[in-house]
DRENTIZA-653251 format. One record per residue: x, y, z of N, C-alpha, C in turn. Coordinates in steps of 0.02 Angstrom, whole numbers, plus 50000, padded with zeros to 5 digits. Atoms other than C-alpha are relative to their C-alpha. Layout:
NODE  n_c1  n_c2  n_c3 ca_c1 ca_c2 ca_c3  c_c1  c_c2  c_c3
NODE     X     Y     Z     X     Y     Z     X     Y     Z
...
//
This chain:
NODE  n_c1  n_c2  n_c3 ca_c1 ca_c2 ca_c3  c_c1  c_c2  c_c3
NODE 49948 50029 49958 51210 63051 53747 50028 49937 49968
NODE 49974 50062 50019 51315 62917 53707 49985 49942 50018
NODE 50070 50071 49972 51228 62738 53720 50086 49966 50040
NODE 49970 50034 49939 51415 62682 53822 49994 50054 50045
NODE 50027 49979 49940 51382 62812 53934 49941 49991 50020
NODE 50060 50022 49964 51219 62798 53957 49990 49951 50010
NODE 50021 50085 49970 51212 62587 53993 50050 50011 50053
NODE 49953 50011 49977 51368 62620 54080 49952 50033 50092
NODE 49994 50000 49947 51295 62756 54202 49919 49996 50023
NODE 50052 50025 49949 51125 62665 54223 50008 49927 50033
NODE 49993 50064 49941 51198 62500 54292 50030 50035 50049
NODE 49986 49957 49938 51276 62648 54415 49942 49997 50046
NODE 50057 49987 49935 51115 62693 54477 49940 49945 49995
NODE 50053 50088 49949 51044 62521 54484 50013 49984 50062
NODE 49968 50003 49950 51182 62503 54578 49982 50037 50069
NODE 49983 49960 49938 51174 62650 54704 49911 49971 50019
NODE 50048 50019 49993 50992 62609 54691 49965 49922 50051
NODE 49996 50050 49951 50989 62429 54760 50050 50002 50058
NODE 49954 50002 49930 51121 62471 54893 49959 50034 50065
NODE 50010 49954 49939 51018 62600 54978 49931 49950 50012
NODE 50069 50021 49972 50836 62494 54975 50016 49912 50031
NODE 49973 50061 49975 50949 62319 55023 50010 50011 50068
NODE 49982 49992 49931 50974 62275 55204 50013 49943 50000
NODE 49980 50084 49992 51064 62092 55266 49974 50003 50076
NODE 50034 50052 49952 50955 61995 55380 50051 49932 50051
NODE 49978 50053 49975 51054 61904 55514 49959 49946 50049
NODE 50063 50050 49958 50970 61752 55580 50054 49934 50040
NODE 49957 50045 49948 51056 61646 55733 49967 49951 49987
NODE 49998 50082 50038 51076 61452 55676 49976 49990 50085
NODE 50022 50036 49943 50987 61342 55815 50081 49968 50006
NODE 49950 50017 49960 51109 61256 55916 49975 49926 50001
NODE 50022 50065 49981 51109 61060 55896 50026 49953 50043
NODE 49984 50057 49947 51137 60959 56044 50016 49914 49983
NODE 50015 50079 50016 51108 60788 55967 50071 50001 49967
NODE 49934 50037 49998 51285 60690 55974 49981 49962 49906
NODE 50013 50036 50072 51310 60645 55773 50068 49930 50006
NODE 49942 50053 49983 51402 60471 55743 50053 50015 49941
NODE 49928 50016 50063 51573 60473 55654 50021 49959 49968
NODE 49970 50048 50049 51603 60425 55513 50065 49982 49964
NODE 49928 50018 50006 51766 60345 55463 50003 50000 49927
NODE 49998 50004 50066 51802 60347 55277 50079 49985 49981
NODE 49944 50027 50032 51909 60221 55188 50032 50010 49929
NODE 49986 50033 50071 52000 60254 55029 50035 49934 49986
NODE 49989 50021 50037 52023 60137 54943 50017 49966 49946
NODE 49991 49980 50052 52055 60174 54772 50035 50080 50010
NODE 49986 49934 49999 52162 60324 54752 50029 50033 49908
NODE 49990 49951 50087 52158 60416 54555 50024 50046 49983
NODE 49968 49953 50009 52273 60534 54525 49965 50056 49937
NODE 50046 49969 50040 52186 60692 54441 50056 50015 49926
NODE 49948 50025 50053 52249 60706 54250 50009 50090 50007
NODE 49974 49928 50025 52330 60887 54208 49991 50013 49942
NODE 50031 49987 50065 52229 60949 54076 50062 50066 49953
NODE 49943 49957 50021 52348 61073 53938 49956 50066 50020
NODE 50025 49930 49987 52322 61260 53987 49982 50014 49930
NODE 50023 49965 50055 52211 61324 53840 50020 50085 49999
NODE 49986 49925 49994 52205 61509 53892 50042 50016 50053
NODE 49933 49971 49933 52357 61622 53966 49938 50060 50045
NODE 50024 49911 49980 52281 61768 54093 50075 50007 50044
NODE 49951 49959 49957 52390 61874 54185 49951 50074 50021
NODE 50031 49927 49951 52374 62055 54260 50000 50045 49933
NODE 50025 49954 50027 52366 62138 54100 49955 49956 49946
NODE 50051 50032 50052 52227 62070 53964 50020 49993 49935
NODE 49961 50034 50035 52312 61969 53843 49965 49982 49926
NODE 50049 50032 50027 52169 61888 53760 50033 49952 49961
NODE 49969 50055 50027 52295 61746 53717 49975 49930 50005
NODE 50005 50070 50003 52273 61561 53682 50048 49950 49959
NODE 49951 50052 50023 52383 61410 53657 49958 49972 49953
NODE 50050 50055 50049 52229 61317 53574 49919 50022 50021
NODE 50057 49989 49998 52051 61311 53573 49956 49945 50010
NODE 50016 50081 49965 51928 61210 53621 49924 50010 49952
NODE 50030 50020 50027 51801 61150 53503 49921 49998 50008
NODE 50072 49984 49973 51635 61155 53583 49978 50065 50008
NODE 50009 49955 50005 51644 61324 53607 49997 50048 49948
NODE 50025 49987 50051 51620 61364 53428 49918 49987 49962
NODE 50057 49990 50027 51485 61418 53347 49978 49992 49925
NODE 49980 50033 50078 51464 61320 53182 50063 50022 49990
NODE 49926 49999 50025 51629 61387 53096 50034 50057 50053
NODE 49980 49927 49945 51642 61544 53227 50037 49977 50039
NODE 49950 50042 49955 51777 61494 53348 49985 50060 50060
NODE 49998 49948 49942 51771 61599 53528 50020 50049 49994
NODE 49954 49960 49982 51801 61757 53563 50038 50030 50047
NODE 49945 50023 49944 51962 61788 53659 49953 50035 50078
NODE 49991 49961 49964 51863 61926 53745 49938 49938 50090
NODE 50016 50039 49976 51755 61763 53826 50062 49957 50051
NODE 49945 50028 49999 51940 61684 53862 49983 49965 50074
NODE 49978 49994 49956 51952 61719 54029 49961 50035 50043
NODE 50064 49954 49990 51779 61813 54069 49944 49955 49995
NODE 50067 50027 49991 51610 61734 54114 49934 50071 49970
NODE 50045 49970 50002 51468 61849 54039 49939 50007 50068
NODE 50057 49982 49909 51375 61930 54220 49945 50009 49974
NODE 50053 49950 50008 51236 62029 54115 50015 50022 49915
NODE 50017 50003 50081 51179 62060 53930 49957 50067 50017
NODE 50024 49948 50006 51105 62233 53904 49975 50027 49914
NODE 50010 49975 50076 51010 62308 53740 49984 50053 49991
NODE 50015 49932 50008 51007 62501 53670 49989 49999 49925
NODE 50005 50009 50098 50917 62500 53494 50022 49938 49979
NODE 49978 50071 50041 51021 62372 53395 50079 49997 50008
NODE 49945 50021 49995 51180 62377 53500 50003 49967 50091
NODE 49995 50029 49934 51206 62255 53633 50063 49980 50035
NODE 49976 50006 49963 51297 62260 53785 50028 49934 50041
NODE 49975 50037 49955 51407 62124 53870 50038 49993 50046
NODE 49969 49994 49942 51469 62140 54058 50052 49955 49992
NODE 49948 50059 50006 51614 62033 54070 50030 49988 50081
NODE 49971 50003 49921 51658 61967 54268 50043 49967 49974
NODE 49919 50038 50017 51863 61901 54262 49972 49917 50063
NODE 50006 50047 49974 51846 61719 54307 50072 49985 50048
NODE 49951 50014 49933 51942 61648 54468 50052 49962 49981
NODE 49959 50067 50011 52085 61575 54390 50101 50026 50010
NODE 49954 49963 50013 52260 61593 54419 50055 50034 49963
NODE 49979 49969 50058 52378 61703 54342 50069 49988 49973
NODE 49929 50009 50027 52533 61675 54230 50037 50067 50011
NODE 49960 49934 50034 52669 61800 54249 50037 49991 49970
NODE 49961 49980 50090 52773 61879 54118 50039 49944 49981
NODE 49953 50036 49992 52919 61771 54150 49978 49917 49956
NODE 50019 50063 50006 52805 61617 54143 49948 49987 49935
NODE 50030 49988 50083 52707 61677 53978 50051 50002 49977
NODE 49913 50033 50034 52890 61686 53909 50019 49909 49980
NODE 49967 50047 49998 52940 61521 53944 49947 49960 49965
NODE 50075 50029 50027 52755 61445 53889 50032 49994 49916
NODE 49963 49992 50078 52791 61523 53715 50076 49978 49980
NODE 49937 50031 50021 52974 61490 53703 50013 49935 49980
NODE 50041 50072 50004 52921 61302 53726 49986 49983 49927
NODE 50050 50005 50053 52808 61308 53560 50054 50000 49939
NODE 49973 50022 50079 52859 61237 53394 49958 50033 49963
NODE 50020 49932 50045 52787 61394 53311 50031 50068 49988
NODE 49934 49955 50018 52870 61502 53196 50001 50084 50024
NODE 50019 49915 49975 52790 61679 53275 50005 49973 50079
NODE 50016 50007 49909 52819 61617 53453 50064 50066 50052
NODE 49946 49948 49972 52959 61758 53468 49971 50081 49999
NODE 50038 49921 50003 52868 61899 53382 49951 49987 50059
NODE 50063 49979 49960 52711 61849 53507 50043 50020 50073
NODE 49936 50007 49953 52856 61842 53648 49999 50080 50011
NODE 50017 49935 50001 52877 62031 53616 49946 50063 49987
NODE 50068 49966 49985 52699 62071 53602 49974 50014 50049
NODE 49995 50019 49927 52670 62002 53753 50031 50073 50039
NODE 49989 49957 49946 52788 62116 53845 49979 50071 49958
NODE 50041 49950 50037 52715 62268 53720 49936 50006 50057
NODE 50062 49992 49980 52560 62242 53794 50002 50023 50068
NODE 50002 49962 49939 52624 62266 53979 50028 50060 50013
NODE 49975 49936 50005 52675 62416 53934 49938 50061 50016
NODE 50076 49952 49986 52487 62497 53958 49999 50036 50067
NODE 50020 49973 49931 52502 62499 54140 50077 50050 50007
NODE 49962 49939 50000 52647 62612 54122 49983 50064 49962
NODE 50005 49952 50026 52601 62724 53992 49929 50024 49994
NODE 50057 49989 50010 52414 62737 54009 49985 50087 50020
NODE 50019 49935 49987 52425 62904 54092 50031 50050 49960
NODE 49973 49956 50048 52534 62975 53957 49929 50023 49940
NODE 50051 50003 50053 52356 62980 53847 49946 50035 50000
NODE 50056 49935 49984 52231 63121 53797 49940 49947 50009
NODE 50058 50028 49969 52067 63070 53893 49954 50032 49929
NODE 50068 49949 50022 51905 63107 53771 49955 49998 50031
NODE 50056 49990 49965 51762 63164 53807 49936 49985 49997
NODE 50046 50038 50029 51594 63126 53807 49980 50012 49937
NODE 49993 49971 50062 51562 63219 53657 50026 49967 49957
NODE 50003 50026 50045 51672 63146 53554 50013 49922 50004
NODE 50013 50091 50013 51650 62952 53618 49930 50001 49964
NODE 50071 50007 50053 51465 63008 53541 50016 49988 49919
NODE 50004 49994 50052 51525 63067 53379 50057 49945 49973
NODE 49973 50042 50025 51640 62899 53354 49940 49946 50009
NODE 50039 50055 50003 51491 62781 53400 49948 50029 49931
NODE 50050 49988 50055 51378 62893 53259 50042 49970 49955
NODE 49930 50036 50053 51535 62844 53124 49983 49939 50003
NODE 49989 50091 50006 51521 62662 53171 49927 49978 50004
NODE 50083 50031 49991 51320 62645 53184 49995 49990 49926
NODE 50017 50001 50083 51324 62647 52989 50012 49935 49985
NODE 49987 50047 50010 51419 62496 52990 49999 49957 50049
NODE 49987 50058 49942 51466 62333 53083 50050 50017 50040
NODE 49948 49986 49947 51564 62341 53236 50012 49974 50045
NODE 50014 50019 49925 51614 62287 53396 50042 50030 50031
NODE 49952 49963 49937 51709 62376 53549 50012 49964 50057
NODE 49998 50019 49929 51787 62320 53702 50017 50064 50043
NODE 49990 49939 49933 51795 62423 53846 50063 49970 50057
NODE 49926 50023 49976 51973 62385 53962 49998 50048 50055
NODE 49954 49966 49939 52002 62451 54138 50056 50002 50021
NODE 49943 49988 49992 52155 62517 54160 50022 50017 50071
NODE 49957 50003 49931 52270 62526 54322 50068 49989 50025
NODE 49942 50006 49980 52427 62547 54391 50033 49921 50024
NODE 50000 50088 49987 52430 62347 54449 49977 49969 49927
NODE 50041 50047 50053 52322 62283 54305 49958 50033 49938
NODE 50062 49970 50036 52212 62303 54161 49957 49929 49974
NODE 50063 50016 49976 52046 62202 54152 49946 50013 49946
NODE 50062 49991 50032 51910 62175 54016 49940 50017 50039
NODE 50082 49996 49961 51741 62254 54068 49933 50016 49962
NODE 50052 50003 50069 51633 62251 53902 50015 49985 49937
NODE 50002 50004 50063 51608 62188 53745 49947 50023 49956
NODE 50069 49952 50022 51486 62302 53628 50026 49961 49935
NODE 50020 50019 50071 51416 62233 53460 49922 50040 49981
NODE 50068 49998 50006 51299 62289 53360 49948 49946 49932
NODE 50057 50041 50026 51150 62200 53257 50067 49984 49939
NODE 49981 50018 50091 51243 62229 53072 50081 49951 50028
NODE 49941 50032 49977 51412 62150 53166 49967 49917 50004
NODE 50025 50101 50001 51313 61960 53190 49980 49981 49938
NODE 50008 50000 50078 51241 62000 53013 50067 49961 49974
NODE 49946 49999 50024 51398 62019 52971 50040 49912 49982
NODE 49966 50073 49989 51453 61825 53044 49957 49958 49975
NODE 50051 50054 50025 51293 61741 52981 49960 49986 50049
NODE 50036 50023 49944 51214 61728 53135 49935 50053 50039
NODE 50066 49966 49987 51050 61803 53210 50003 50012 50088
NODE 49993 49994 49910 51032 61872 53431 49970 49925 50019
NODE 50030 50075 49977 50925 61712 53437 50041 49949 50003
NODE 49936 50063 50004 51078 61596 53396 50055 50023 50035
NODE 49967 49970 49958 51186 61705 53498 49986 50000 50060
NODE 50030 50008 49943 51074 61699 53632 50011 49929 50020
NODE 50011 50087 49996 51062 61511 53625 50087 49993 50045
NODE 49934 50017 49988 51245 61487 53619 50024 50030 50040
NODE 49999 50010 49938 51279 61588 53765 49994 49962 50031
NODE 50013 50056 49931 51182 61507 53889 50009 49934 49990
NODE 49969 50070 50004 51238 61341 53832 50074 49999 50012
NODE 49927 49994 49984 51436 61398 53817 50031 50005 50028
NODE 49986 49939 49962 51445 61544 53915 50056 50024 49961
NODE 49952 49968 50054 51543 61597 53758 49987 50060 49972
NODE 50011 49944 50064 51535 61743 53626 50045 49976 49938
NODE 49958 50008 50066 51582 61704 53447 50055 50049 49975
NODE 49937 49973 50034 51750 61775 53352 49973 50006 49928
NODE 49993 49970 50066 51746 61859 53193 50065 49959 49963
NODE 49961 50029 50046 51909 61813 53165 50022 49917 50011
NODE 49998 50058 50008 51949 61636 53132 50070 49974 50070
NODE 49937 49992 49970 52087 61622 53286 50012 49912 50018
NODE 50001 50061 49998 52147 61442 53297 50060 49979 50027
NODE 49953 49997 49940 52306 61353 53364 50074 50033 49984
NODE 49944 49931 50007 52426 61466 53268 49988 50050 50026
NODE 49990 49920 49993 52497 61617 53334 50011 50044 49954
NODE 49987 49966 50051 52510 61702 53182 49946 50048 49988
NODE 50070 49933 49982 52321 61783 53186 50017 50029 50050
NODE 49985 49953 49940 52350 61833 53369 50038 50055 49974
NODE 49953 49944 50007 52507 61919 53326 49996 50058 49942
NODE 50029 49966 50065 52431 61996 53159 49961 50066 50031
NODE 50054 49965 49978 52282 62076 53258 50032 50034 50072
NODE 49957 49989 49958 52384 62109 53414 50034 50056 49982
NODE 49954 49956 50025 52510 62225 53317 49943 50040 49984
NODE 50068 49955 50057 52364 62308 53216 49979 50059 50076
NODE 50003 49964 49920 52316 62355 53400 50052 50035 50019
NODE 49925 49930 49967 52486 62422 53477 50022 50025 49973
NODE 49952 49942 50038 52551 62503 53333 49928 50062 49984
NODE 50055 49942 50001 52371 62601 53358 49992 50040 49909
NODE 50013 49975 50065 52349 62603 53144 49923 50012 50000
NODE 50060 49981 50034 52211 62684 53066 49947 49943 49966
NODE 50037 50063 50052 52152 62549 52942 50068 49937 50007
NODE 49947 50063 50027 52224 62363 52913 49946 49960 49979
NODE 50033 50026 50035 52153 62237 52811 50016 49940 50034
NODE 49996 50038 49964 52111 62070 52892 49929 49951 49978
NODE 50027 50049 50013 52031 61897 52841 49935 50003 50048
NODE 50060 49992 49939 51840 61888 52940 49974 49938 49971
NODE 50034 50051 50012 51766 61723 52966 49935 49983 50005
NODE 50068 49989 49983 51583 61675 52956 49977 49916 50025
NODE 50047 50060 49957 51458 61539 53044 50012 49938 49917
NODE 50011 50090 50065 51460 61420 52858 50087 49992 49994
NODE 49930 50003 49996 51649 61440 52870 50033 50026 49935
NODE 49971 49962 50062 51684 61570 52733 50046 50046 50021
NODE 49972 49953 49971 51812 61680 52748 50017 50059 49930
NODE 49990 49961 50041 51841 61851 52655 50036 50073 50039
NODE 49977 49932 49972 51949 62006 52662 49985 50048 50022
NODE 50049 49943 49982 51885 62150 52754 50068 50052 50004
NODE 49958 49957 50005 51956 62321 52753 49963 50032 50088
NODE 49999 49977 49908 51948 62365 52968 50019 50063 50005
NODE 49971 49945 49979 51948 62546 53041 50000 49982 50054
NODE 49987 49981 49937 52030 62569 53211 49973 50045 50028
NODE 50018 49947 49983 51973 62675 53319 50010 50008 50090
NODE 49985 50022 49923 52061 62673 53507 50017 50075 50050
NODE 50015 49944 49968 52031 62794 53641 50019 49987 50086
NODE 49996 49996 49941 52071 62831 53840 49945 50043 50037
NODE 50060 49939 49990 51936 62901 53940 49996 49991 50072
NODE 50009 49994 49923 51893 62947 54118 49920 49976 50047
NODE 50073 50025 50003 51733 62860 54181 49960 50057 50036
NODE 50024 49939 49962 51585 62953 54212 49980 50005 50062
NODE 50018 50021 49925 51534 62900 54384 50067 49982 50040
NODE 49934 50005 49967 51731 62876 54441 50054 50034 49953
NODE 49942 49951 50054 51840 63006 54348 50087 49963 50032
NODE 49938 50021 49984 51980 62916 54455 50010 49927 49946
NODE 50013 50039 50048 51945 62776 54327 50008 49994 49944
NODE 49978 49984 50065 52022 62753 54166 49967 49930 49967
NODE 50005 50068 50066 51971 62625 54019 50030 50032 49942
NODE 49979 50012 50069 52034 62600 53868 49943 49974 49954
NODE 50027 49995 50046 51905 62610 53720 50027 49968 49959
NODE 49976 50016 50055 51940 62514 53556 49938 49982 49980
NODE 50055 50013 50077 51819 62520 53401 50013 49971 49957
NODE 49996 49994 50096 51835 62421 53242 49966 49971 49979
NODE 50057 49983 50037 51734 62463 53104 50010 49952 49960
NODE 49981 50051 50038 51714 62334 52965 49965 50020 49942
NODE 49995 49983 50065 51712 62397 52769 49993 49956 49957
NODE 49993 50058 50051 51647 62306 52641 49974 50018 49933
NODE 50043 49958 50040 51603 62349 52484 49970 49935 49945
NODE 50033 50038 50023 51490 62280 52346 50022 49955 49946
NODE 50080 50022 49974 51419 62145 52285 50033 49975 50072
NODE 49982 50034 49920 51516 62048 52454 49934 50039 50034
NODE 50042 50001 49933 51409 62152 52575 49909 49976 49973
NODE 50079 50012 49991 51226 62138 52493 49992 49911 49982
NODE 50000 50074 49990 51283 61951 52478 50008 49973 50083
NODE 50013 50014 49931 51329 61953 52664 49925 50016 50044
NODE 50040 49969 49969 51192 62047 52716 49929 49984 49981
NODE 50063 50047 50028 51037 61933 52627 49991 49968 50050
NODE 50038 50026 49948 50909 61895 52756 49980 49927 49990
NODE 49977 50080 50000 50895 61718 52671 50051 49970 50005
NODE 49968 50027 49982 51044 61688 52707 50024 49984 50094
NODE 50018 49998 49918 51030 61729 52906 49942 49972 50017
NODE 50058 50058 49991 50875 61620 52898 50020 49941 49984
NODE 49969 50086 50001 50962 61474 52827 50039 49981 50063
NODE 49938 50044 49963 51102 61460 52942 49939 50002 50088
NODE 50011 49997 49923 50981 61500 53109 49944 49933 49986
NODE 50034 50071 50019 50857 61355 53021 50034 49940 50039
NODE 49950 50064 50014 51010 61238 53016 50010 49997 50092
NODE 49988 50000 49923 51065 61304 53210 49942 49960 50026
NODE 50051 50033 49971 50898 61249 53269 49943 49961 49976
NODE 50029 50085 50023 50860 61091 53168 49919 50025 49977
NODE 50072 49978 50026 50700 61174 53104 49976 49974 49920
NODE 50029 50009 50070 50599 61153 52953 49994 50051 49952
NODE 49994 49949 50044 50612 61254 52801 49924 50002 49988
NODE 50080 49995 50038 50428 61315 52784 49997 50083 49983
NODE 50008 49939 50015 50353 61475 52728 49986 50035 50073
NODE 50035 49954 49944 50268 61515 52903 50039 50015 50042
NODE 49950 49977 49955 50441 61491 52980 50052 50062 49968
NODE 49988 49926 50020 50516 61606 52874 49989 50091 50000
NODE 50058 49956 49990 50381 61725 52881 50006 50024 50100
NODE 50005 49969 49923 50404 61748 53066 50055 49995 50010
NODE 49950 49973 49984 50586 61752 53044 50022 50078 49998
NODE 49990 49925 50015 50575 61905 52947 49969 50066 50058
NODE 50038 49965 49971 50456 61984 53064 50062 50001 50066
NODE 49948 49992 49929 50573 61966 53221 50070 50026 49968
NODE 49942 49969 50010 50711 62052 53116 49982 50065 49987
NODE 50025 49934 49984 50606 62199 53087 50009 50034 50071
NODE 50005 49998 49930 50629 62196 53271 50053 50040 50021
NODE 49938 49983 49990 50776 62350 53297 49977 50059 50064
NODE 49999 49947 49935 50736 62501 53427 49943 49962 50060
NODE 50018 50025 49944 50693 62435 53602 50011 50016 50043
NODE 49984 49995 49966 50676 62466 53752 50050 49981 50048
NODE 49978 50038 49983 50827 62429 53855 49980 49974 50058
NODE 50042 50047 49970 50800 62262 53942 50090 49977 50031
NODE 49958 50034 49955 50920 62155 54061 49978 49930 50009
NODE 50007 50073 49991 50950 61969 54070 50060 50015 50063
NODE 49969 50003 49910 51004 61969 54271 50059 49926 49975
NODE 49959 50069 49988 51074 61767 54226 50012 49992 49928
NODE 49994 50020 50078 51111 61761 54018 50016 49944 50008
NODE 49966 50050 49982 51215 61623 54081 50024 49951 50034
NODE 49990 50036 49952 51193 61540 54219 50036 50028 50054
NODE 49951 49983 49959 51303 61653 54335 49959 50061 50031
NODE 50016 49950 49969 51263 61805 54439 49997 50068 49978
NODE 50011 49958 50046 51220 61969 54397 50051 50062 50066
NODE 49936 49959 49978 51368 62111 54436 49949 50073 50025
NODE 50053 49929 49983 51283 62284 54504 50047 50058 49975
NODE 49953 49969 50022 51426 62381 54439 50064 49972 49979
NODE 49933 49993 50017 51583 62378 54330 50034 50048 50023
//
């Protein structure tokens, strides 16, 4: 079976599972008689709150845009990824050596089209026209999503075997006549390889951020967005695209696409949108990326450690560490845990 169907339809029957053995307990509040005294409250001082700049746009379709970025939320040279933007991580999930990230849409409100227009129009940047017509590109999904062959499970299997060879990551996108809606981000092991970084420094930086790192270097030009953006809606096969890493190297990678519509399996009335890409590298670059002293240096450096042999020695051993049982972090992040996407 396919490891997104199968995580997908066992947070189902966690789900149906805790609904049927849950019951809500109502308990009648005492009744307090005792007269409280009122309190009068003087301002003051009155501080007008400051209007911070909007970093990230959302709207009703999933944009994964940003005016700028915000600095803390990088991970040594790794800058956010968008798919964090606008999404709190609910739940972290692991199958073998590809891990699962729930994504709940944070409460914030939404720009429409009109007012993403005018945002960009604003901007003293020379792609602020092409992103202008990306933009409305993109709300084009919730019109044409049903024009699109559904696959099946079958062959969402035989595109995750293709991409287990290499590095990867996928998002998963609920689609809808009103909206469309991030509802996963999938990576696997050789994909953090890939950035320089180890689950342990990923882990970390979560629950401190409530972020996920970016591959690609996205900063306060629109010129990446709209690069990677297009690569997406013109649905190409291959494109070649700069990938940034944790010491702040950057090198050309040759990217397969791989974007799909599908019908969920526990709500066939349910559409997502699939997108895969694969990341190609050839030699020496990858067995220079892919040197376990070098994913020991930089997770050293992350956590101020000492270069010894015994820490080494038990780095390697926790990277031997790949088929597992899957496990669940209910709070990765400090936030609540979702019972279904």
């Amino acid at each position: 079976m396919s490891k997104i169907v199968k995580q997908r339809v066992s947070m189902h029957d966690e789900s149906t599972s805790l609904s049927i053995q849950s019951k809500n307990v109502s308990k009648k509040k005492k009744q307090n008689h005792k007269q409280k005294a009122i309190k009068e409250l003087i301002c003051i001082v009155s501080v007008p709150k400051s209007l911070k700049e909007r970093v990230y746009i959302k709207s009703d379709v999933e944009l994964k845009l940003a005016l700028n970025y915000i600095p803390e939320h990088c991970l040594g040279n790794l800058k956010e990824t968008p798919c964090t933007y606008n999404h709190r991580v609910s739940r972290t999930d692991q199958l073998d050596d590809v891990y699962f990230y729930t994504l709940e849409l944070l409460d914030e409100p939404n720009y429409s089209f009109e007012q993403i227009v005018n945002l960009l129009s604003k901007l003293e940047d020379p792609c602020a026209q092409i992103a202008i017509e990306l933009v409305h590109q993109r709300f084009n999904i919730l019109n044409e999503y049903t024009q699109h062959y559904y696959i099946s499970n079958e062959e969402l299997l035989q595109v995750e075997q293709i991409a287990q060879d290499y590095p990867y990551h996928c998002i998963i996108q609920k689609v809808n006549k009103d909206n469309s809606s991030l509802s996963q981000r999938i990576v696997n092991e050789q994909f953090y390889t890939l950035m320089g970084v180890t689950r342990d420094m990923v882990s970390h930086h979560l629950h401190e951020t409530k972020t996920l790192p970016s591959i690609f270097d996205i900063g306060t030009s629109l010129q990446l967005w709209c690069d990677i953006t297009f690569s997406s809606l013109s649905g190409v096969q291959y494109f070649d695209q700069y990938i940034n890493t944790y010491e702040g190297a950057q090198y050309k990678c040759r990217i397969e696409q791989k974007q799909m519509f599908k019908r969920t399996q526990v709500n066939p009335n349910q559409i997502v949108f699939i997108e895969f890409r694969i990341f190609k590298l050839e030699e020496p670059l990858k067995s220079q990326l892919f040197n376990p002293q070098r994913l020991y240096q930089n997770q050293i450096d992350y956590f101020n450690k000492k270069n010894t042999e015994e820490e080494y020695q038990q780095f390697l051993k926790s990277m031997n560490y790949k088929h597992s049982p899957q496990y669940k972090h209910s709070q990765p992040c400090g936030y609540k845990q979702l019972p279904w996407i």
